[in-house]
C-alpha positions as CSV (number, residue, x, y, z in Angstrom):
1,X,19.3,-6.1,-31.7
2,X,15.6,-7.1,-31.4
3,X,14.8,-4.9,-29.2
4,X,16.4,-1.8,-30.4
5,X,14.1,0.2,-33.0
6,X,14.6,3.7,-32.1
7,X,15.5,3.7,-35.8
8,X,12.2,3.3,-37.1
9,X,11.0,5.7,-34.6
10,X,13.1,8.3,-35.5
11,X,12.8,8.2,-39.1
12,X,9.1,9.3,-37.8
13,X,10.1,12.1,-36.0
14,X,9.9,10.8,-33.1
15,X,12.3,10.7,-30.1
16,X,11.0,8.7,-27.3
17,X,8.1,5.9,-26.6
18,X,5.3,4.7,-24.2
19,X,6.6,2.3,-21.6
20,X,4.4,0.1,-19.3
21,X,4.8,1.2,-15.3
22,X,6.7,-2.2,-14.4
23,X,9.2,-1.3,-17.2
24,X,9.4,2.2,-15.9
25,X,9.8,0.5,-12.1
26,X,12.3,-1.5,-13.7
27,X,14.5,1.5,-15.2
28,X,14.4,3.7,-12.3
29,X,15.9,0.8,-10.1
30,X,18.4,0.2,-13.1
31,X,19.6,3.5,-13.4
32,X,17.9,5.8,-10.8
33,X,15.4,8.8,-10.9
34,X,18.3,11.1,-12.2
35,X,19.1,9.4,-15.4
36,X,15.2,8.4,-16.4
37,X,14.0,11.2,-19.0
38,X,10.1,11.2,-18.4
39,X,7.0,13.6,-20.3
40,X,4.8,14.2,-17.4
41,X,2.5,15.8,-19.7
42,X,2.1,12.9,-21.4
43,X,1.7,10.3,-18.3
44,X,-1.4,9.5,-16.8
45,X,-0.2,10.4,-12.9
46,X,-3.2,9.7,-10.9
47,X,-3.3,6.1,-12.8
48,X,0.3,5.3,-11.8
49,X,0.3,7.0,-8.6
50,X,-2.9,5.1,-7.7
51,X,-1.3,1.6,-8.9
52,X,0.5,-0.2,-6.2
53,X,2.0,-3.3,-7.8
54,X,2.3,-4.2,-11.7
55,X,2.8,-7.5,-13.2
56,X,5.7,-7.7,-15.7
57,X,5.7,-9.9,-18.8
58,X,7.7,-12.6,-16.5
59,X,4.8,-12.4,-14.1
60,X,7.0,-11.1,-11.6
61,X,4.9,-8.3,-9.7
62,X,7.0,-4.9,-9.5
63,X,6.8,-2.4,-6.6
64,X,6.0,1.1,-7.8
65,X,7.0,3.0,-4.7
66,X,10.1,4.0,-5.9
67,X,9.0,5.2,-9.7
68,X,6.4,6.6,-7.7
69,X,8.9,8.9,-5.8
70,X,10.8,9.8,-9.5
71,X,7.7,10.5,-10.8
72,X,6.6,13.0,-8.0
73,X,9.7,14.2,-8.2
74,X,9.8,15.0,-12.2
75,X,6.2,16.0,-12.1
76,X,4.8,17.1,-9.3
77,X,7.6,19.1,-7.6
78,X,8.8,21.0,-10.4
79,X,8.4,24.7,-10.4
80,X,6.6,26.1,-12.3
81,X,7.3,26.8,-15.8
82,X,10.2,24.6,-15.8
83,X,10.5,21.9,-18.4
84,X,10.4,18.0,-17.3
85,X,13.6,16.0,-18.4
């Protein structure tokens, strides 16, 4: 699979990866905000949350809106103390 080196990354220690905010746009559609795992601590969330659109690879432009509700969700509206998924 070409796509597919979590291998690599793991052998590294490490467990997950940067995406862009049209992929991340892209997987909460797929999947929804339930089943996306997401390090708030480690995402720039007044970036994002100020980014409207993002052009894809394809040059399709994606609508944040809804990764921007997952991500307030995941981030914002957690209490405090708790861990992010």
């Amino acid at each position: 699979k070409r796509f597919q080196w979590d291998s690599t990354l793991r052998a590294n220690g490490g467990d997950s990866w940067c995406i862009c905010m049209w992929a991340f746009a892209r997987m909460v559609e797929a999947v929804g905000c339930d089943n996306v795992h997401l390090r708030c601590n480690a995402t720039d969330l007044d970036f994002v949350l100020a980014s409207y659109q993002d052009r894809g690879v394809t040059g399709r432009v994606h609508d944040l809106r809804d990764a921007h509700s997952c991500m307030k969700k995941k981030c914002l509206e957690m209490p405090e103390g708790a861990a992010s998924a």
